[in-house]
VMD Tcl script that draws the C-alpha trace (Angstrom):
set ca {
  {-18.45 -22.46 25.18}
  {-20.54 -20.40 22.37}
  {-19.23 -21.09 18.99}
  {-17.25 -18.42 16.67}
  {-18.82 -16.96 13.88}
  {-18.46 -17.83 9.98}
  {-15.08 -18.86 8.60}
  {-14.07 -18.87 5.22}
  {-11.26 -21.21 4.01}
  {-9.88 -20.66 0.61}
  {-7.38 -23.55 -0.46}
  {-6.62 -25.62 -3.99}
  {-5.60 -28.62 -2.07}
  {-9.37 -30.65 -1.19}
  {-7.06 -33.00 1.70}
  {-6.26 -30.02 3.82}
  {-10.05 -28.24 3.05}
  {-11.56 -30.90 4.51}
  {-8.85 -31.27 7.30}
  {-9.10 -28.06 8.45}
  {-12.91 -28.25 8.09}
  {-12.78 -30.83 10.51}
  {-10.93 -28.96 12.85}
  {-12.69 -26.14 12.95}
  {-16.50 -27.88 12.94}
  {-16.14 -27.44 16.44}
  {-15.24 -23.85 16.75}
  {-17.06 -21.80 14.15}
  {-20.92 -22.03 13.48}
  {-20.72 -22.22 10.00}
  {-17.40 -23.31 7.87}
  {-17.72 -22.68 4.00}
  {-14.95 -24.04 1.95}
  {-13.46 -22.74 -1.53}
  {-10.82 -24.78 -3.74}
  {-10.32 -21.54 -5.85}
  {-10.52 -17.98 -5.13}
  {-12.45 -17.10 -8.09}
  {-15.73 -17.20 -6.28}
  {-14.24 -15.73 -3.13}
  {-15.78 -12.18 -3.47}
  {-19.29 -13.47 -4.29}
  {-18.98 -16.16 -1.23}
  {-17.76 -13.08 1.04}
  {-20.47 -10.63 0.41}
  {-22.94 -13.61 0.27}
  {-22.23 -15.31 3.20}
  {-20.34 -12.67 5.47}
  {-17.58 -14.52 7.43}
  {-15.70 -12.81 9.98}
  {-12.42 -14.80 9.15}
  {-10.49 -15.74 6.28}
  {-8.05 -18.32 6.22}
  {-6.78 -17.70 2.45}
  {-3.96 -20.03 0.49}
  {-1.20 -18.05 -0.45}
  {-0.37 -19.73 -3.91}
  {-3.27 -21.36 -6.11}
  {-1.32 -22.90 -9.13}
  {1.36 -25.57 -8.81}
  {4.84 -25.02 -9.24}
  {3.71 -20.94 -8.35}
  {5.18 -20.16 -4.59}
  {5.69 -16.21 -5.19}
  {3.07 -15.52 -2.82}
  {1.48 -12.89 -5.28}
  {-1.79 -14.29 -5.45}
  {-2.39 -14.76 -1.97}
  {-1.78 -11.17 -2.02}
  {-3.70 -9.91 -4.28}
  {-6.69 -11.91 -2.87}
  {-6.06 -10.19 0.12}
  {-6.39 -6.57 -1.43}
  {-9.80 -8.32 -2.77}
  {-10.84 -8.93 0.44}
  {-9.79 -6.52 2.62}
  {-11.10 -3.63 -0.49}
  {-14.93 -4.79 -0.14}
  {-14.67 -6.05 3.68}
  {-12.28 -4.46 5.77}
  {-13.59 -5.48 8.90}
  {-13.02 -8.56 7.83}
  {-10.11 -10.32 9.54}
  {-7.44 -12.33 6.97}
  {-5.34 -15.12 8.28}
  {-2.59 -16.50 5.42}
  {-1.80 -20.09 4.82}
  {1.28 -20.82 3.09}
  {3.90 -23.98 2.87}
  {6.70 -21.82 2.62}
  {8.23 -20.05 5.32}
  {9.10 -16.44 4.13}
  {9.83 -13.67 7.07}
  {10.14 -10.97 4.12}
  {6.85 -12.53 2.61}
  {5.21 -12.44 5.98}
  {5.90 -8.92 6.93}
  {4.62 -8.10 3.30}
  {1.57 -9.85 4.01}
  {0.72 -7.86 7.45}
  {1.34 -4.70 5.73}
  {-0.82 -5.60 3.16}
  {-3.38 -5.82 6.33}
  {-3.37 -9.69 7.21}
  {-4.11 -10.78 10.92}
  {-1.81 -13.13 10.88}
  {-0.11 -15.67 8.83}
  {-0.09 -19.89 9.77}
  {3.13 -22.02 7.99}
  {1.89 -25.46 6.59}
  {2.27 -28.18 7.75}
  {0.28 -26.62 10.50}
  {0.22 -26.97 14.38}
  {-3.65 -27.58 15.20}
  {-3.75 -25.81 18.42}
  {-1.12 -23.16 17.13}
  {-3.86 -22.69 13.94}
  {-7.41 -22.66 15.96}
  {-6.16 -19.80 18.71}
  {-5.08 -17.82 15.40}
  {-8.48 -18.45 13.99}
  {-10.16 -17.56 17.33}
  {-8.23 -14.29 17.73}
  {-9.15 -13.57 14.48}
  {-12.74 -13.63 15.23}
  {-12.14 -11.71 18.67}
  {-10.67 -8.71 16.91}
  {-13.46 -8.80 14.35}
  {-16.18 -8.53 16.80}
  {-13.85 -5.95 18.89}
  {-13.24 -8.46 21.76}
  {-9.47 -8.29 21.10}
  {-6.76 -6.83 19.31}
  {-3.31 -7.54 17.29}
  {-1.19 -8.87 19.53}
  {1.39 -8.90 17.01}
  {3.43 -5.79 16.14}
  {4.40 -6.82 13.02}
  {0.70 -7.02 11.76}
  {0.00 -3.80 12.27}
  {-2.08 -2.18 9.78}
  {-1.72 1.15 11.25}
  {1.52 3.12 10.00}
  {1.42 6.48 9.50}
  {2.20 7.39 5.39}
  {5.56 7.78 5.01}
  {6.79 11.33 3.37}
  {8.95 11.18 0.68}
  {12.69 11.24 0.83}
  {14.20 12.61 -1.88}
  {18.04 12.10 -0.72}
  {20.91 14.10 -1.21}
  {22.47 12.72 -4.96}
  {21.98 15.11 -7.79}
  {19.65 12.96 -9.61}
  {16.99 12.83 -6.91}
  {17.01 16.53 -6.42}
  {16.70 16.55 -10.69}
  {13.74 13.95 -10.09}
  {12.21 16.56 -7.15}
  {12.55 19.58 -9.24}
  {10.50 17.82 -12.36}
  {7.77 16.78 -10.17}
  {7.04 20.05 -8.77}
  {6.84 20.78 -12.04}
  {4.10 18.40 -13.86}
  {2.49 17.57 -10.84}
  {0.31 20.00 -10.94}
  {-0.77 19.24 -14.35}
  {-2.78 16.01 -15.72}
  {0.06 14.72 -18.15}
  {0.07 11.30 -17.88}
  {3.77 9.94 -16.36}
  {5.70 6.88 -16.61}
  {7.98 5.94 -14.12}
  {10.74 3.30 -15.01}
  {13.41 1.97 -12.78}
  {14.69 -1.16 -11.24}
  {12.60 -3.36 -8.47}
  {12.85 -1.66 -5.41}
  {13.55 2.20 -6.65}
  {10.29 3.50 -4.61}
  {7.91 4.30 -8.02}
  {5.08 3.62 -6.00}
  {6.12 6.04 -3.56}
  {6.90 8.53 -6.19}
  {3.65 8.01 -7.71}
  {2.04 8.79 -4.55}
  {4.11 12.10 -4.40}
  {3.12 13.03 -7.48}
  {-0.79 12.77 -6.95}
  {-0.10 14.03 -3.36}
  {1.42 17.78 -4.99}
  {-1.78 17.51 -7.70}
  {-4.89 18.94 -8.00}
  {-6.88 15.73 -7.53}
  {-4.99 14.79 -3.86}
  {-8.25 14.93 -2.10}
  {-9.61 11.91 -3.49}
  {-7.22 8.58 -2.72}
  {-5.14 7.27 -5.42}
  {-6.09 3.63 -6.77}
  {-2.80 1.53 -6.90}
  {-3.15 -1.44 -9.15}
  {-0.19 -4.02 -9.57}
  {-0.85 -5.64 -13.27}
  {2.19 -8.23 -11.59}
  {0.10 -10.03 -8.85}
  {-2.92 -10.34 -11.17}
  {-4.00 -13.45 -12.30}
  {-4.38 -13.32 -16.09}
  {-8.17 -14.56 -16.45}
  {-8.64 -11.47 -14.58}
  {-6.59 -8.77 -16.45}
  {-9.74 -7.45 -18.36}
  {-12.22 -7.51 -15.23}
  {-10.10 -5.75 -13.09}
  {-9.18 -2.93 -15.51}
  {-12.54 -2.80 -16.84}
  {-15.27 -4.32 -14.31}
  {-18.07 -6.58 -15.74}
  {-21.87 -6.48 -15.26}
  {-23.45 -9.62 -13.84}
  {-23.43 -12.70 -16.11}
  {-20.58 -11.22 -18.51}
  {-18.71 -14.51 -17.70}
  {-18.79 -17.69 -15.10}
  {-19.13 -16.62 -11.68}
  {-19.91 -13.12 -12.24}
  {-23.14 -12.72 -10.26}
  {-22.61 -9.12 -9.45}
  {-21.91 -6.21 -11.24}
  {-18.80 -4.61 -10.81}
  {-16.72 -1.55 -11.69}
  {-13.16 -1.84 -12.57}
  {-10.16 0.33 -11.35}
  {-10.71 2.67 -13.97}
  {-13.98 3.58 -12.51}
  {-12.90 3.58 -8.94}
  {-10.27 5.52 -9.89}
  {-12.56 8.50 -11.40}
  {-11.65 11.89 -10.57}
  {-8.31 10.75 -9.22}
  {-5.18 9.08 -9.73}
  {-4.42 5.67 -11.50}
  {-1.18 3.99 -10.78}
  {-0.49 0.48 -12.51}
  {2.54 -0.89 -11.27}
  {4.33 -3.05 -13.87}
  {2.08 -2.23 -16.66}
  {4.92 -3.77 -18.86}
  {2.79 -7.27 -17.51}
  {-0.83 -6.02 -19.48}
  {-1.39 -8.57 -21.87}
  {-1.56 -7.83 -25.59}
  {-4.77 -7.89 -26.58}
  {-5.87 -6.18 -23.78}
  {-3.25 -3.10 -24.85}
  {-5.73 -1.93 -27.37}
  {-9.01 -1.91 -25.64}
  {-6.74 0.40 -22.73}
  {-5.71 2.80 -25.46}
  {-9.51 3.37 -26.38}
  {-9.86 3.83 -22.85}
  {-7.19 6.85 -22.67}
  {-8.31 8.34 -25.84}
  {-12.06 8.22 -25.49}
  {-11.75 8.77 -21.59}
  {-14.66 6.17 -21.40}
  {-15.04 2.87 -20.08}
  {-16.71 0.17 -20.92}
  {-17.76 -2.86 -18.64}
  {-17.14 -6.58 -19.85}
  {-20.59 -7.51 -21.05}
  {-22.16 -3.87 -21.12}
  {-22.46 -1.72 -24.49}
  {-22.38 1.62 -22.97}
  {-19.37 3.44 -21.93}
  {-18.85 5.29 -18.92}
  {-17.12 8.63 -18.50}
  {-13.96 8.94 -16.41}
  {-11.98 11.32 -15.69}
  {-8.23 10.04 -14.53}
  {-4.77 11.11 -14.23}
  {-2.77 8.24 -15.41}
  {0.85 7.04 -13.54}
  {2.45 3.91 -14.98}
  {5.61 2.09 -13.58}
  {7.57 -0.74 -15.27}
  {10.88 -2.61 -15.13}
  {11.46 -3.22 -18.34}
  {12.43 -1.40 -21.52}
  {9.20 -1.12 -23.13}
  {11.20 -0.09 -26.58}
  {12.49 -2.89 -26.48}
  {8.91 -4.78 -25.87}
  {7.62 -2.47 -28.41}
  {10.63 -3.76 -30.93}
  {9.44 -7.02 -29.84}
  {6.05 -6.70 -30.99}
  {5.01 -7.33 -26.95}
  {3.71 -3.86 -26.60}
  {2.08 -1.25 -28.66}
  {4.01 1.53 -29.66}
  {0.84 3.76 -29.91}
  {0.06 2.71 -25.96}
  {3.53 3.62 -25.31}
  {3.08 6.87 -26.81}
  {0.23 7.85 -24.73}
  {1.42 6.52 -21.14}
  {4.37 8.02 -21.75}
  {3.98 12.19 -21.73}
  {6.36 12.54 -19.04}
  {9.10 9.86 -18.32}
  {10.98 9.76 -15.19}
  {13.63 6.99 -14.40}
  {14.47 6.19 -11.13}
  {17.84 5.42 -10.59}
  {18.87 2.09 -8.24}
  {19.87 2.95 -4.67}
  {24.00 1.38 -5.93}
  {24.26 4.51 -7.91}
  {23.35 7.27 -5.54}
  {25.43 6.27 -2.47}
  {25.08 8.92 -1.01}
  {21.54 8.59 -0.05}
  {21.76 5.00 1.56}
  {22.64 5.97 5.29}
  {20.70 9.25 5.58}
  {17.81 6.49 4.12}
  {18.81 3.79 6.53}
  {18.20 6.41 9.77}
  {14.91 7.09 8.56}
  {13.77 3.22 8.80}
  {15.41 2.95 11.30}
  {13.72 5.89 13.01}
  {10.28 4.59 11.74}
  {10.77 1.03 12.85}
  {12.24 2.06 16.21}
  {8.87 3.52 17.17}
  {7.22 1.13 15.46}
  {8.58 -1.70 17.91}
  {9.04 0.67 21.04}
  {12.51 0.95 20.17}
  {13.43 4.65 20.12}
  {16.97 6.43 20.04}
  {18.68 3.24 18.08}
  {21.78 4.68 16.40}
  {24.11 2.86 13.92}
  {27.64 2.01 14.21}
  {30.19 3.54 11.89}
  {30.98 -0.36 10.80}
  {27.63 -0.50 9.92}
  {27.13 2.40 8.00}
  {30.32 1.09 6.11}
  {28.41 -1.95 5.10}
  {25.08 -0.41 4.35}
  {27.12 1.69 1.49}
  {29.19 -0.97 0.08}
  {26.93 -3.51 -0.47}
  {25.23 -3.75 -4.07}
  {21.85 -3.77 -2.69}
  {20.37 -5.43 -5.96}
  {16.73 -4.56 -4.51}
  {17.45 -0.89 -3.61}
  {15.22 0.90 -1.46}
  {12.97 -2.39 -1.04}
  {16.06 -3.97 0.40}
  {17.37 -1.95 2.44}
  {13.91 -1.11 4.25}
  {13.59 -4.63 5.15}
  {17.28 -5.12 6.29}
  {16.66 -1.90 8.75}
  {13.47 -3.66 10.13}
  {15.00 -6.68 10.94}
  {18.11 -5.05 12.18}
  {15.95 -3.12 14.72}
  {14.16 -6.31 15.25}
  {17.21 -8.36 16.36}
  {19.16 -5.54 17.82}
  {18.72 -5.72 21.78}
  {20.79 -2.70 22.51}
  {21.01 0.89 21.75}
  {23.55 0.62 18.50}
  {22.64 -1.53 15.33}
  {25.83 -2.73 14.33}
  {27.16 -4.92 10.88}
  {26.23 -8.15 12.41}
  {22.43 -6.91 13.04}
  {22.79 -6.37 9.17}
  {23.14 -9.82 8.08}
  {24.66 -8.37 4.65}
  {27.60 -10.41 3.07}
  {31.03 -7.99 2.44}
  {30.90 -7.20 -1.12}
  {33.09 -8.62 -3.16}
}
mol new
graphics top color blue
foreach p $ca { graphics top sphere $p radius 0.5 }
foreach p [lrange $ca 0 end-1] q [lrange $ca 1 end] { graphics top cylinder $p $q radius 0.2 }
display resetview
């Protein structure tokens, strides 16, 4: 039997490296090994592999997930046809559907099944050469974008009416709300009613960023700026040029890096880590954040002067508990969504469970309740999603 390709195996732990080396020897022509993803993008455009099998945490004590996904976006940004299988020693659902949104093939729980692990890796390979195909619903990739809802409370219909508004002009606009309120969706709303909607919007989320790599994601770096920059490479600023920049949780942007943004705004120039000369850009700039960055600024954790200039427009998002009205009408959509999705059309919802959907506090809003729909769908095996399908507890 002819071997697979190239894989790629990205772990901090050397033991299972060279265990799953081992196992795959056998299977793949060539099996490179990385015990830190900081070389990862050099290794993939160097070496090419069709598969990834890529840690999901890389710093002890750290079991978020966040890395692995942000290593993904890596990836999946300068390779897409390259095929990402997740390794992780926790067993998340809600972290595993993330992931395959995110575009991961599939996702392997440690301590691993061998068998289980090497017909992952080989389907992996399969759909990268276009001998196969997800098999999984749950990893697809393929979704259609999902149009904004703006509900049916008073404050989202006061949140539609600004955006029609500044939309259309370049102001830059933070958004501030709770986890879970849908400000990347509204961000993506807002560039979709703008002028510069035919080029994509650049999402970058400053929260599942590493912090050696704050300034050269922002900011790019020419080759040899630091260790293990062998390429040159622009930063989101520059891939975001003559479009939209959203950073998600820009509350996390460290200090000293505040300053050398707010050149950036004010000069509408970039300049790469290790280069003198500045490049032009041209952006709209949406922010989002969780915090209250008056009270950061009061804190000496953020600049008041940065504030001032992110902050043109500010629109708060209220949390999903104080607009009850829009929580079923919301809940039929996913449900609607994720009953085609999983070839489960014309699902309706009990009154019981409508009762439940708007009494419970749903501390991660929108977030929240879109996952709680998709399971509910998932486990429901008739034509009515009732409370139980919920798995919500009665609020107290």
């Amino acid at each position: 039997m002819a071997k697979a390709g190239k894989l790629l195996i990205v772990d901090d732990n050397r033991n299972i490296l060279a265990a799953v080396r081992l196992l795959c020897d056998s299977i793949f022509e060539e099996v490179i090994t990385l015990p830190s993803p900081n070389t990862l993008i050099t290794t993939l455009q160097k070496s090419a592999p069709e598969v990834v099998l890529l840690d999901m945490n890389f710093h002890a004590g750290i079991n978020t997930g966040n890395e692995g996904l942000f290593w993904l976006k890596e990836i999946l940004q300068k390779s897409p046809e390259t095929k990402v299988v997740l390794f992780t020693a926790y067993a998340d659902i809600d972290l595993a559907v993330r992931a395959m949104k995110e575009g991961a093939f599939d996702f392997v729980i440690k301590p691993w099944d061998n068998e289980k692990l090497i017909a992952t890796l080989q389907n992996a390979y399969k759909a990268a050469k276009g001998k196969g195909k997800k098999l999984t619903k749950i990893a697809s990739t393929s979704e259609p974008a999902v149009e904004m809802y703006w509900g049916e409370s008073a404050e989202m219909q006061r949140i539609r009416q600004m955006v029609e508004r500044v939309a259309i002009t370049d102001a830059n606009i933070l958004l501030t709300g709770e986890n879970g309120t849908g400000k990347e969706m509204l961000a993506r709303e807002i560039h979709r009613q703008s002028a510069r909607c035919r080029h994509q919007m650049v999402s970058l989320d400053m929260g599942a960023i590493p912090d050696t790599l704050f300034e050269s994601e922002l900011f790019g770096h020419t080759k040899g700026a630091f260790t293990d920059a062998r390429t040159d490479r622009e930063g989101k600023f520059e891939t975001a040029n003559g479009s939209t920049l959203f950073m998600d949780e820009i509350g996390n942007l460290p200090l000293h890096l505040q300053a050398k943004m707010l050149t950036v705004l004010q000069n509408r120039a970039v300049t790469r880590l290790g280069a003198n000369i500045a490049t032009p850009i041209d952006i709209r700039l949406i922010s989002a954040t969780n915090r209250d960055l008056n009270e950061a600024v009061a804190k000496e954790a953020f600049r008041q002067d940065l504030l001032f200039r992110i902050n043109t427009i500010h629109i708060h998002i209220p949390p999903l508990r104080n607009r009850r009205e829009d929580i079923v009408p919301l809940a039929e959509r996913f449900i609607a969504r994720y009953g085609q999705k999983y070839n489960k059309m014309g699902l309706m919802l009990s009154a019981e469970a409508a009762e439940r959907l708007k009494t419970h506090t749903w501390e991660g809003n929108i977030r929240e309740l879109q996952n709680t729909m998709e399971k509910a769908v998932i486990m429901c095996d008739g034509d009515t999603i009732n409370a139980d399908h919920l798995e919500l507890h009665t609020a107290q």
